[in-house]
C-alpha positions in Angstrom: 165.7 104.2 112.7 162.3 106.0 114.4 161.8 104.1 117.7 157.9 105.0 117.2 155.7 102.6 115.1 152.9 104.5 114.2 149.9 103.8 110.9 148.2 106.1 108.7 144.6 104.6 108.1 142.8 105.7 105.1 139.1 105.7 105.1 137.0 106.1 107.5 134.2 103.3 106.3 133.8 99.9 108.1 137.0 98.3 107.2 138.8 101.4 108.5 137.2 101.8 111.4 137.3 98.6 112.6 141.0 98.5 111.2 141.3 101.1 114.3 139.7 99.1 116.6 142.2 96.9 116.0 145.2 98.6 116.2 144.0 100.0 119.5 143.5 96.8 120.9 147.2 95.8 120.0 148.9 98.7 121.3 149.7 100.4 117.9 149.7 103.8 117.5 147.5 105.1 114.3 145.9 108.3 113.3 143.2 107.8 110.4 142.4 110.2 107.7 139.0 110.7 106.0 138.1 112.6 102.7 134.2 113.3 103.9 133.6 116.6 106.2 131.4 113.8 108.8 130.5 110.7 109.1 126.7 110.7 107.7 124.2 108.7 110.5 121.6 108.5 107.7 123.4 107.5 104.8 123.6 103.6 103.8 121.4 100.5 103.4 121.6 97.5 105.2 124.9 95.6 105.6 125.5 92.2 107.2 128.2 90.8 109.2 128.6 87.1 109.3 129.2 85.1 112.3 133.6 84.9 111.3 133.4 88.7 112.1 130.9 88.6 115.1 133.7 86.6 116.9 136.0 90.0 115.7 133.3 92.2 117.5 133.4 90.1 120.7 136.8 90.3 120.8 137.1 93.9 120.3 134.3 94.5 122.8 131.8 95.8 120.8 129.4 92.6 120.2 126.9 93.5 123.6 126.1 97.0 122.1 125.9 95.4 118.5 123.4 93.3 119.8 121.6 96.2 120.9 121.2 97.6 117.4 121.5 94.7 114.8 118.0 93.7 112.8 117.9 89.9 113.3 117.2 88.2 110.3 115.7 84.8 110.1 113.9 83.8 107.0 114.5 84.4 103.2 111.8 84.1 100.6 112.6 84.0 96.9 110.0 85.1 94.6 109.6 86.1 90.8 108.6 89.6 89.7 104.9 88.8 89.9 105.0 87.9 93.3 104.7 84.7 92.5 107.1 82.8 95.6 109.2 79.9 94.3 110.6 78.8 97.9 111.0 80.1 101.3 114.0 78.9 103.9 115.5 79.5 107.0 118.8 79.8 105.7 119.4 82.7 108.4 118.6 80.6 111.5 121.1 78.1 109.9 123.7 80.5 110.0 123.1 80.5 113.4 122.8 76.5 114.0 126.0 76.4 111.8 128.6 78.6 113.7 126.9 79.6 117.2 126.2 83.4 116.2 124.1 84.9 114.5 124.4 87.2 110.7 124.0 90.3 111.9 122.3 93.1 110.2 122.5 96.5 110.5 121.5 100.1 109.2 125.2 100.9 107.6 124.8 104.1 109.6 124.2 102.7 112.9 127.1 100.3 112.8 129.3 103.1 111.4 128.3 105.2 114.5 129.1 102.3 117.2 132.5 101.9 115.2 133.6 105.3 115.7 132.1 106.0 118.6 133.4 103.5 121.1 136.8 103.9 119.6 139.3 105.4 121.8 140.1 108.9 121.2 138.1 109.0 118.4 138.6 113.2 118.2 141.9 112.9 118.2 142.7 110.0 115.4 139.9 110.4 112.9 140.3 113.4 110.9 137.9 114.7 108.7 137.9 116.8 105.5 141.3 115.2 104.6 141.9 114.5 101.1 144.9 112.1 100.2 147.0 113.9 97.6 150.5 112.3 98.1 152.4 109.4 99.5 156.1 110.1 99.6 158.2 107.7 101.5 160.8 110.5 102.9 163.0 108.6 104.9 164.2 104.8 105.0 162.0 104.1 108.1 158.9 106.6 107.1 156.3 107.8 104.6 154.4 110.9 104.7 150.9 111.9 103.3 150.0 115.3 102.0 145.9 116.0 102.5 144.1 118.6 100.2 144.3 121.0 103.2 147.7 121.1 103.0 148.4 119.5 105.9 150.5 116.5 105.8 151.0 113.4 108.6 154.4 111.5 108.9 154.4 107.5 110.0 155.5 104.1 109.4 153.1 103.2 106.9 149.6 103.6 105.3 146.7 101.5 105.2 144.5 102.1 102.4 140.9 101.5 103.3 139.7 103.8 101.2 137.3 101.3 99.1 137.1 100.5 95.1 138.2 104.5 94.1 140.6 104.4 96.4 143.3 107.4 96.1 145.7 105.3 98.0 145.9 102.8 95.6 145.7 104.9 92.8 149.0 107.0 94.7 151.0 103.9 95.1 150.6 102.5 91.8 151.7 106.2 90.4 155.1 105.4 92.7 155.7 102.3 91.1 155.2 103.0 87.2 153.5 106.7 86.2 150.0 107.1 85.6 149.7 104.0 83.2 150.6 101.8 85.8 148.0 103.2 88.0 145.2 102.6 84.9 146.3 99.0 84.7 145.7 98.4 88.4 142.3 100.6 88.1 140.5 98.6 85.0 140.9 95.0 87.1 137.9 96.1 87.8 135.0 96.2 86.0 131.3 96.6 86.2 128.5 94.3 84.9 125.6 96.0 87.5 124.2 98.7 88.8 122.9 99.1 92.0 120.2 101.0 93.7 120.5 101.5 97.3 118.1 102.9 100.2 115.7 102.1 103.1 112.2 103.2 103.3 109.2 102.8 105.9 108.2 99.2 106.8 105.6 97.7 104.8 102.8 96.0 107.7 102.3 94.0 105.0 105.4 92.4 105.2 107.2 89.4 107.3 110.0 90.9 110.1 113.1 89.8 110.5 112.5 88.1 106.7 114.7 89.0 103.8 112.6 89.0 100.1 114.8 88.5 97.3 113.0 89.2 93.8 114.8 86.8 90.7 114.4 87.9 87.4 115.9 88.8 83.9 118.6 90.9 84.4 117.5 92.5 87.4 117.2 91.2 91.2 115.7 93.0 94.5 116.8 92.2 97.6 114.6 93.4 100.5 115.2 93.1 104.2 112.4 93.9 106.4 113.1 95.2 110.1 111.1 96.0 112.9 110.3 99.8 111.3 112.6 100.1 108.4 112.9 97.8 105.6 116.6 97.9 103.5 116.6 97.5 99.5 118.9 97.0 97.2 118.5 96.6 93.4 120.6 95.0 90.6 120.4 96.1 86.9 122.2 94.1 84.4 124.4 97.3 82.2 124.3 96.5 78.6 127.4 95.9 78.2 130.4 95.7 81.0 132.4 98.8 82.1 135.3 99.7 83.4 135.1 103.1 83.4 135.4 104.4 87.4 133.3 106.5 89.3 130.4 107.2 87.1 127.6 109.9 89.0 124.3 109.4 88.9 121.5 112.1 90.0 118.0 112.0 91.4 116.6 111.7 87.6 118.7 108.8 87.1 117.2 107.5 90.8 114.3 108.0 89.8 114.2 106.3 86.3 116.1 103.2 87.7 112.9 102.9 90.6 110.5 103.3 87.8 111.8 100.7 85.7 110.7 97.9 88.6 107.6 99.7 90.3 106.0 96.5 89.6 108.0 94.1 91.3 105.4 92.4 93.5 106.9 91.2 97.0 103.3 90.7 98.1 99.3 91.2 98.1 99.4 95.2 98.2 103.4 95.7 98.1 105.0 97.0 94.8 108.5 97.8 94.6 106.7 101.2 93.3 105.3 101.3 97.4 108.5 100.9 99.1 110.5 103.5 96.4 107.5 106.2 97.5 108.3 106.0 101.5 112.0 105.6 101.0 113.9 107.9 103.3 117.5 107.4 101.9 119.0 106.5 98.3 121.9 106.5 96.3 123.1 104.5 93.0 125.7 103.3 91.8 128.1 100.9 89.9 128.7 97.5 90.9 132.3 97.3 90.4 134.2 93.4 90.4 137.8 92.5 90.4 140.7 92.0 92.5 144.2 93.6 91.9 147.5 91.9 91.8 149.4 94.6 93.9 148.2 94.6 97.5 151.4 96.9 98.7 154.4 98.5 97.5 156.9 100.1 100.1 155.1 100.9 102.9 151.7 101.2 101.9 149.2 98.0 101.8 145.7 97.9 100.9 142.9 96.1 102.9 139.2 96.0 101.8 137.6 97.3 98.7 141.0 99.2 97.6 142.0 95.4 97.3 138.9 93.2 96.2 135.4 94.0 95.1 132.7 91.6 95.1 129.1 92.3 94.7 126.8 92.1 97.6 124.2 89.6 97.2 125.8 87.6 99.5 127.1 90.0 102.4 130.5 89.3 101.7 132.1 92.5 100.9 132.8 94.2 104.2 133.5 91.0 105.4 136.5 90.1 103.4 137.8 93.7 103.9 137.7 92.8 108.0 139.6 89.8 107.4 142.2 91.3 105.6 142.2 93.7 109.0 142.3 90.7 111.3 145.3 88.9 109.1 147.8 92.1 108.0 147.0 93.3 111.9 148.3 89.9 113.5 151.2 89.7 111.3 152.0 93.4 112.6 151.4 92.5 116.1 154.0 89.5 115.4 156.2 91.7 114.2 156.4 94.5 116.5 156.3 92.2 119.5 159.6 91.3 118.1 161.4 94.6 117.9 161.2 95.7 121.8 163.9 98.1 121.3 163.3 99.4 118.1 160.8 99.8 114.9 160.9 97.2 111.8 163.2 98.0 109.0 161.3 97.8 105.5 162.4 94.6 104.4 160.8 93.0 107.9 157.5 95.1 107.0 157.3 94.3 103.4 157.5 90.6 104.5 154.5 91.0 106.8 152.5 92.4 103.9 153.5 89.7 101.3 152.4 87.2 104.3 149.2 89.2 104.4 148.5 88.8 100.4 149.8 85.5 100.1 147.0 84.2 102.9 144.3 86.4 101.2 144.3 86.6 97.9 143.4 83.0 97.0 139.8 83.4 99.2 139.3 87.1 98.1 139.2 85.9 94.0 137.4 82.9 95.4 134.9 85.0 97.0 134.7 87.4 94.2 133.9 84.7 91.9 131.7 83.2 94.2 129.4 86.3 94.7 129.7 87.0 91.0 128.3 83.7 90.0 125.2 84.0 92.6 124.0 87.5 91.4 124.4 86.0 87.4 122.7 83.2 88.8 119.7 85.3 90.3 119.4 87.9 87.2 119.1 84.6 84.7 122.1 85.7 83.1 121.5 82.7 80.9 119.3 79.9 79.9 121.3 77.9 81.9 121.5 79.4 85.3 117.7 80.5 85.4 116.9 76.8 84.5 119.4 75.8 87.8 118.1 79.0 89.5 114.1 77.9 89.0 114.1 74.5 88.9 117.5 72.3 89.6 118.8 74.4 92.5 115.4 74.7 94.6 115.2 70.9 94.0 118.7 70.3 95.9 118.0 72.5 98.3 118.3 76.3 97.5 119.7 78.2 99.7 120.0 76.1 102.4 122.2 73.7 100.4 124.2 76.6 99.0 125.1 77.9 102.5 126.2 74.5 103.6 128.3 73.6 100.6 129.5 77.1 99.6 129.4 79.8 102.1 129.7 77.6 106.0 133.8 76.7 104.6 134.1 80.5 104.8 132.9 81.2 107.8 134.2 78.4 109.2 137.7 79.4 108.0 137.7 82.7 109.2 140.9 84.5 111.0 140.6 85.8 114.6 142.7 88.0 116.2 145.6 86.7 117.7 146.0 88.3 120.8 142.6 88.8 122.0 140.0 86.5 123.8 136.4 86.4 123.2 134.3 86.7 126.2 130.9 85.4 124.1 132.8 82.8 121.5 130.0 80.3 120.7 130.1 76.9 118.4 127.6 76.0 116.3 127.7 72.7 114.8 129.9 73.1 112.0 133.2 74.0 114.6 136.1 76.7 113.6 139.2 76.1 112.1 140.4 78.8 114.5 139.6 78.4 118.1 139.4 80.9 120.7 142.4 82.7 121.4 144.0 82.3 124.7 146.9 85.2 125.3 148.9 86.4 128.2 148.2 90.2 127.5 146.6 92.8 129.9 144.3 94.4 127.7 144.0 97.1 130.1 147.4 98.4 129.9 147.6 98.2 125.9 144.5 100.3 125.9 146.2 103.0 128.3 149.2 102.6 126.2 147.5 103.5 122.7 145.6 106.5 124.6 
C-alpha cells in the first residue's frame, strides 16, 4: 500500500481551484491539471457567491482580499422589455440581514485570479496545457492520468472539476461500460436555453451596486451594474430542448443573438442595443440542466458541474460545486486522520465518496429544479407562470418572499469545513445549521506540511 495520499484535481475553474485551497488547508497533497494554455484575466461575466460559501472564503483566508475586489450588490429591479418596471426590492441587503454576509459578486476573472494566486505553490500544482486522455487505475492503491502531451501523473485519486463537458466523467463512465455508457451519463443533461454572456462599460444612466433583470417571452436579461463595469447575461428560450453537447457558436451567431433584444429597455436612454456596443467581453453558449446518477467509480469522483448543472439566474451554480468541495474534502480529512500510518485502501475511499453523494445529491436535483423553475418562470414559459410572475408573485412579495421561503433554507444549510475556524463568521438573523468550527489544528504546520 503507497504510504503517500496524494489527489489529481481536474479543472482549473472555481470549483477546482478552491477544491485546492482546500486540500491545502487540510494537509493533503494534490497537483491539478488544466486543459487551457492560462488562466484568461479577461474572460467571464459576473458570478456570485452566497453568504454559505463566504463563510468557506473566511475560513480559507481569502475573504479580506475578496472584499477588496467583490461588486456589492444591493437592489434588484424587475422590469418588462419596454422598460416598463413591475417592482423593485432589496432582496440583496436581505441576504445580508438574513445570514450576516453579504452575496458577493465578482468579475469571474478577478475571483479566478485571487484563487490561484494566493494558493500555495501555485507554479508547482497547477499545470497548464494538459489535456486528460486516460484514467487507468494501475495498481490496487493508485490511478494514473495520461495528458495530451504525453505526460502522465500517478496518485490516489482524481477529482473531476472539469464542469458540464467534463473528460473526467466522460473517462470514467468509458471504465465502467464502453462508450454507450458514457452517452447515457452525457444526455442527463439537456438544454432548454441559451445564454449570452459579457460585460461592457457602465451605463451613467444606471443605478450601482443594482441588479436589472428584464422578464419576457422566452427570453430574460439579467444586468448587474458596478462601479465601472456592468455584467449581462441573456436567456433565449431554443425551440425545442437539446441534448446534443458542446455546440460552438461564432461572432455571427453573437452578434445575431444581441440583435434579436437591442431593444430591451432597462432605462430612459439605455437599450440592451447600448450596453452590446461598449461590451468588452462575450461568449455564448448552451444552458445545459441535469444531474447524473454516478458521482464516482473507483477512485475518481466528480464535484461541480461534471456532477450537477443548473442554470444561473439564481447564482447557484458555482455554489453547489463548492459545497460538494467542502463535504467530499471533510469526509477525506476524516478519513486520512484515521490512517496515521498508512493510506486508505479502496473500499474505505469509495465509502467516503458514497457519503459524499448520498449528502449531496438530494439538494443538487433540489437546486437544479429550483433554478430551472425560476428562469421558466421569468421567460413566461407558460400562461401560467407569467400570470404568477406579473401579477400573483409580486403581490406575495416577489423576490423578497422567494428568498425567504426558497433560497435562505439553502444558505442556511450550508456545510463548512470541518477543521477550520473562521476568523470573520457573522449571524444574520436567520442562524446556521452549522456553527463555527472550533478544531485543535495548527494551521501553520499543515500549510508547511502541504508546501
Amino acid at each position: 500500500m503507497e504510504d503517500h495520499f496524494r489527489v489529481i484535481v481536474v479543472g482549473a475553474g472555481p470549483v477546482g481551484l478552491m477544491a485546492c485551497h482546500a486540500l491545502s488547508r487540510a494537509g493533503i497533497d494534490h497537483v491539478l491539471l488544466e486543459m487551457r494554455p492560462k488562466l484568461d484575466k479577461e474572460a467571464g461575466t459576473s458570478i456570485g457567491m452566497w453568504p454559505h460559501n463566504v463563510r468557506v472564503l473566511d475560513q480559507l483566508g481569502l475573504l479580506d482580499e475578496a472584499l477588496d475586489l467583490y461588486m456589492p450588490v444591493l437592489n434588484k429591479i424587475n422590469l418588462r422589455r419596454d422598460g416598463t418596471v413591475t417592482s423593485r426590492n432589496d432582496m440583496f441587503a436581505a441576504i445580508q440581514r438574513n445570514h450576516g454576509h453579504d452575496f458577493m459578486c465578482f468579475h469571474r476573472a478577478r475571483l479566478m485570479d485571487l484563487l490561484y494566486r494566493r494558493l500555495p505553490a501555485n507554479t508547482e500544482r497547477v499545470l497548464f496545457n494538459k489535456k486528460v486522455l486516460a484514467i487507468e487505475e494501475t495498481t490496487p492503491d493508485s490511478v494514473t492520468v495520461t495528458c495530451g502531451d504525453g505526460s502522465t501523473y500517478t496518485g490516489s485519486m482524481v477529482l473531476g472539476a472539469d464542469g458540464v463537458h467534463s473528460a473526467v466523467r466522460r473517462l470514467m463512465n468509458r471504465n465502467v461500460g464502453g462508450d454507450s455508457e458514457a452517452e447515457k451519463e452525457d444526455n442527463c443533461f439537456k438544454a432548454s436555453y441559451r445564454g449570452l454572456y459579457g460585460y461592457a462599460a457602465r451605463s451613467p444612466q444606471l443605478q450601482e451596486s443594482t441588479i436589472y433583470e428584464t422578464h419576457g417571452k422566452s427570453f430574460s436579461i439579467q444586468l448587474v451594474v458596478a462601479e465601472k463595469q456592468q455584467h449581462f447575461i441573456v436567456y433565449e428560450k431554443l425551440d425545442y430542448p437539446t441534448s446534443k453537447m458542446g455546440q460552438r457558436f461564432t461572432d455571427v451567431h453573437r452578434d445575431a443573438m444581441a440583435a434579436r433584444f437591442a431593444d430591451v429597455k432597462f432605462a430612459e436612454g439605455v437599450t440592451f442595443g447600448d450596453v452590446w456596443a461598449t461590451s468588452h467581453w462575450s461568449n455564448m453558449s448552451l444552458i445545459e440542466e441535469g444531474t447524473v446518477s454516478r458521482w464516482h467509480h473507483g477512485r475518481v469522483v466528480l464535484v461541480g458541474d461534471a456532477a450537477h448543472k443548473m442554470t444561473p439566474n439564481s447564482g447557484f451554480g458555482m455554489n453547489s460545486g463548492v459545497q460538494g468541495v467542502v463535504s467530499l474534502i471533510n469526509r477525506l480529512h476524516e478519513l486520512l486522520n484515521g490512517h496515521k500510518e498508512m493510506t486508505p485502501d479502496s473500499g474505505e475511499l469509495e465509502q467516503a465518496f458514497r457519503d459524499y453523494r448520498s449528502a449531496r445529491l438530494r439538494a443538487a436535483r433540489s437546486i437544479v429544479q429550483l433554478c430551472g423553475m425560476y428562469t421558466r418562470g421569468v421567460t413566461w414559459d407558460n400562461f401560467l407562470l407569467r400570470l404568477a410572475d406579473q401579477h400573483i408573485l409580486p403581490f406575495l412579495g416577489g423576490d423578497v418572499m422567494t428568498l425567504r421561503l426558497l433560497l435562505s433554507p439553502i444558505v442556511q444549510k450550508g456545510e463548512v469545513l470541518s477543521f477550520l475556524q473562521e476568523k470573520n463568521f457573522r449571524e444574520g438573523t436567520k442562524g446556521y445549521n452549522n456553527p463555527p468550527q472550533v478544531v485543535g489544528l495548527d494551521e501553520k504546520t499543515i500549510l508547511t506540511t502541504v508546501i
